[in-house]
N, C-alpha and C positions, 0 to 999 in steps of 0.2 A: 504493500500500500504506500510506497515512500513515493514523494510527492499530490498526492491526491487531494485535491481542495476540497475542503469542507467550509460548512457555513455556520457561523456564532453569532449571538449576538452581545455585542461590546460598548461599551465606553468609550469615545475619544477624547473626553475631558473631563475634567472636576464638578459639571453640574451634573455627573452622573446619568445622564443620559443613555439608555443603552439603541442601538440599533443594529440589522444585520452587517453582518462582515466576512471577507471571503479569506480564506487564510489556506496555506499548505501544513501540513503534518511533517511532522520531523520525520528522517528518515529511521524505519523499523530495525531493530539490532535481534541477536540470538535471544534473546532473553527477555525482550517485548510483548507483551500482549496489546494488540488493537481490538478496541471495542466498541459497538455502536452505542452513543448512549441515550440511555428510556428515559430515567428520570435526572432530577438535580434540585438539590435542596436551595434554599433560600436563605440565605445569614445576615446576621446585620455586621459581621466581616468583609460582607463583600461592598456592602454601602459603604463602609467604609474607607476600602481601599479603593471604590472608584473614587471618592472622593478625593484622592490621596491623604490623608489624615494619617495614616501609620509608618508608611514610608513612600518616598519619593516614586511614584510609577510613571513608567514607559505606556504611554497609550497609543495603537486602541488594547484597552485590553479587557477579554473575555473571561470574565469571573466564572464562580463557580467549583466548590468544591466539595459537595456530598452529590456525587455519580452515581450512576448505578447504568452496567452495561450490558449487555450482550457481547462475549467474545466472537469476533467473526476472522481474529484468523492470528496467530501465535509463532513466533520465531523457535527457530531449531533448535533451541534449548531450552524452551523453554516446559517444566515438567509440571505445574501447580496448578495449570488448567487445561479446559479444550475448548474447540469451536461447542458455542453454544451454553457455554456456564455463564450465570449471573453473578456475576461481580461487583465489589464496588471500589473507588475510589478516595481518599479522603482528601486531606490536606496538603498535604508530601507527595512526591514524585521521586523524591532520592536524595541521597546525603552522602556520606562520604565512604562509608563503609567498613574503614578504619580505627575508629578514632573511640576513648573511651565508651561513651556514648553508643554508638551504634554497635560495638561488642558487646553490651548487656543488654542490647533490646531496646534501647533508649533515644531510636536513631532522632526522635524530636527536638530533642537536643541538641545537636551535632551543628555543629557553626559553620556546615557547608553544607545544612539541608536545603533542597531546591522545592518549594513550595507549589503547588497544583497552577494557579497562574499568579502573575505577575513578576515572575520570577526568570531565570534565562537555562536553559538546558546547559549540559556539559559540551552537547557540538554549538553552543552559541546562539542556536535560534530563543524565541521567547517562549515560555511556557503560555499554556491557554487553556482555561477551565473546563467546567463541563455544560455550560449554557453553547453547547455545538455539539455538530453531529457525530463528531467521534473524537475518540481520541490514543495517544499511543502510551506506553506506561510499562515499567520495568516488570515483572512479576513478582519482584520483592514489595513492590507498596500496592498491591492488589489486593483483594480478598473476598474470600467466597459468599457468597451470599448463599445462607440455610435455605433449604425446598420448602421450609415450612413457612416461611417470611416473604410477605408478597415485595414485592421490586420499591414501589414506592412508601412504602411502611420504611423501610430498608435504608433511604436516602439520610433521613435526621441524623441517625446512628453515627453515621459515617463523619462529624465532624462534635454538634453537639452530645448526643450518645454517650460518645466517648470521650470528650471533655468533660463530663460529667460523671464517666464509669469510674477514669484512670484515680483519681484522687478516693472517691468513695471505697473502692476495691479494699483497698487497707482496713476500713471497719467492716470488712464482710466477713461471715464466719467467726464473731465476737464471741468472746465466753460471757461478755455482759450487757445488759439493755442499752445499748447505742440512745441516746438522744440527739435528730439530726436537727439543722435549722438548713431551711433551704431560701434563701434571700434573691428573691427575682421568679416571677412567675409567670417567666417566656419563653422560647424556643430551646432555651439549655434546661432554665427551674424545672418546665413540666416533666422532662425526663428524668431530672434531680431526684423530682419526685416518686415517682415510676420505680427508680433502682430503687432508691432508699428502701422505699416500702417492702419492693421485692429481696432486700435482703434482711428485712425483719427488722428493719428501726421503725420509732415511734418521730415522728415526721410532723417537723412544724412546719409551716412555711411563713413568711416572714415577706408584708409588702407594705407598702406605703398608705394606706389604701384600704379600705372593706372592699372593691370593687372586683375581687377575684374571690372571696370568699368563700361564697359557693361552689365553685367551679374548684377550687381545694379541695374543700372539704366532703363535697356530694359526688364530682367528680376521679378527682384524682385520690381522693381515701388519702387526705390528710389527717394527722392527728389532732392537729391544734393549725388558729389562725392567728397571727400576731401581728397587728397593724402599728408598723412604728412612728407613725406619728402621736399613737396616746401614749402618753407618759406613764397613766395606771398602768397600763398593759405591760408596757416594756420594765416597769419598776420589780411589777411580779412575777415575771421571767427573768429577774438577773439571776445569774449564776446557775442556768439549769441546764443550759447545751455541751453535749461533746464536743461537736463540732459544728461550724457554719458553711456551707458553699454559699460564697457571694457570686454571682452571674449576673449582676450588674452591669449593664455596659455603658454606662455615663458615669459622671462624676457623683461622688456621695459624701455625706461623712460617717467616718470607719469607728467612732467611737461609742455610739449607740450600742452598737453589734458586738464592740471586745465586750463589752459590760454583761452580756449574754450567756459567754462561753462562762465554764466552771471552771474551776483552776486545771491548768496544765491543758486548757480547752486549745483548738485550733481553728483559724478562719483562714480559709484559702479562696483565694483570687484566680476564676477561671474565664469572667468577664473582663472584655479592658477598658479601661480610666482613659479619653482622647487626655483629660488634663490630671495634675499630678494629685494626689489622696492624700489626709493630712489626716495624725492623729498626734494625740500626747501618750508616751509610750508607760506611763505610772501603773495602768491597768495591766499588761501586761508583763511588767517585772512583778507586781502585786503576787499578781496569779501566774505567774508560771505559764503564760500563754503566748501561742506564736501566732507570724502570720508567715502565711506563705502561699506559693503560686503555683500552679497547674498546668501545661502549655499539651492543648488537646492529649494524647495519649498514642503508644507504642503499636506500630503493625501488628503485635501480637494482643495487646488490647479490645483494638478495632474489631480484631477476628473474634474478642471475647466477651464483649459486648453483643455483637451480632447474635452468637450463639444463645447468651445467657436471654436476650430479649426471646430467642423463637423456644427456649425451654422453658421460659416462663408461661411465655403465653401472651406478650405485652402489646400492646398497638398506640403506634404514638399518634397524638394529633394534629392533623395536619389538612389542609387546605390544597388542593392539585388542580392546577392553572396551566392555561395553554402559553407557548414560548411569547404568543402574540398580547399576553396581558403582563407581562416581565415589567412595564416600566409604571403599572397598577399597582401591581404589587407591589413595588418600593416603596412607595407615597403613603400606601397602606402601611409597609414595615414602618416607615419612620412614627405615624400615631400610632404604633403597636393595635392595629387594628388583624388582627389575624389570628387566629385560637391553633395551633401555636406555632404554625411554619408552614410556609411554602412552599409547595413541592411543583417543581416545572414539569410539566410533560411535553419531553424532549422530543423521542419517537413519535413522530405522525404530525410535525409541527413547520412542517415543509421546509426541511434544514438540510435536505439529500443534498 
């Protein structure tokens, strides 16, 4: 398939705009799989980076990084799939392979990971997401998508999922009653939610707001509702969480929330702050609590994630929209108006 044009639709400036674009395919190696792709998730990573707001981008550039494909055709070494397996895609395309990091599984880390788009391949050309019709991609940052897991169920997983798995995983299989705080109740929370539950914590979720309330608590079988704008409320849950996922992705303050965690508590950072977080650090030397960050999650993760959703049993919420309502959808993301992701349908969206 090396040179074959395909069609995306991209960005070529900061008002985020998207429209079609014709682009070639990098050329396929032994170890490639090429995939048509069905579906693609919707992030508020990706408004972001057309916006450029995270780093400096090269436009036009086609976003998009929870795929989901059809292999329609695989290089000579390559041994982890066939024609016709559903796969998916996440954030990463490759890294360095070497380097501490990607020897324990960690290649997210790695300071020479090449991200799904906006980023530049090893022969030089630009990478490009999966808002187009296909795409080319090592077999190491592939992954199978379960029979039991419909395709587009399948896309969230692939970037929020598992920014929300890799951190949780660590309280899974506790020898004691977990109390989780899930802070943000959008495209990463409601899955926050989902694992938590599914790995036997008792699950608050934590909003600004009574306005999801319901949908917590009837919906998604939270435990508890905590609105932190009331003071009573927040006074008489200090000191009761294990742990907090903040999936935030604007600016907030971080001091409400330390006050939350129980001693030795943790609040980790899997949403990102465009501007910088402030706190007074007194609560945490107090208590013996930390913060720390998340940065999506491990090829082997992804794959673990996948499975652990289609053994549960779990279905995420989501909203699937034709390639031709892509720039609705965003206006919509930006009021968080969408119960709780976007899901593109790629396939059949006249992108041949």
């Amino acid at each position: 398939m090396e040179g074959r044009r395909v069609i995306g639709w991209a960005a070529r400036d900061v008002s985020a705009h998207l429209s079609p674009y014709s682009f070639t395919l990098r050329k396929t190696g032994p170890e490639d799989v090429v995939l048509k792709v069905l579906y693609c998730g919707v992030d508020h990573t990706d408004l972001h980076q057309m916006r450029g707001e995270l780093m400096p981008i090269n436009y036009p550039l086609v976003p998009g990084h929870e795929v989901v494909g059809e292999v329609v055709e695989v290089g000579s070494e390559v041994n982890k799939f066939k024609l016709g397996d559903k796969v998916g895609v996440g954030c990463l395309i490759s890294s360095c392979g070497k380097c501490l990091s990607c020897n324990s599984n960690n290649e997210q880390y790695c300071n020479q990971r090449v991200f799904t788009y906006g980023a530049v391949n090893k022969d030089g050309t630009p990478t490009h997401g999966g808002f187009s019709s296909a795409m080319v991609v090592h077999q190491k940052f592939v992954v199978q998508i379960p029979e039991k897991l419909a395709p587009e169920q399948a896309a969230p997983l692939l970037c929020a999922g598992v920014t929300a798995y890799s951190p949780l995983k660590q309280f899974n299989n506790s020898d004691k009653a977990i109390k989780a705080g899930i802070l943000g109740l959008g495209g990463v929370g409601h899955l926050a939610v989902l694992i938590a539950k599914a790995m036997g914590h008792h699950v608050t979720v934590i909003s600004s707001s009574e306005n999801k309330k319901v949908e917590a608590l009837e919906h998604l079988h939270a435990d508890a509702f905590l609105v932190s704008s009331n003071a009573a409320e927040m006074e008489g849950a200090a000191a009761s969480l294990d742990y907090i996922l903040d999936t935030v992705p604007a600016f907030h303050s971080l001091e409400p929330y330390i006050s939350l965690l129980k001693a030795g508590g943790k609040l980790t950072f899997v949403g990102v702050s465009t501007k910088p977080l402030h706190f007074n650090n007194d609560e945490l030397i107090l208590g013996n609590k930390s913060l720390t960050g998340s940065f999506i999650g491990s090829m082997e993760e992804t794959q673990e994630i996948l499975d652990f959703w289609a053994e549960k049993g779990l279905s995420t919420m989501i909203e699937v929209v034709k390639m031709d309502y892509i720039n609705k959808a965003f206006e919509r993301l930006k009021r968080n108006d969408v119960r709780y992701r976007f899901v593109l349908e790629v396939a059949g969206s006249n992108l041949e």
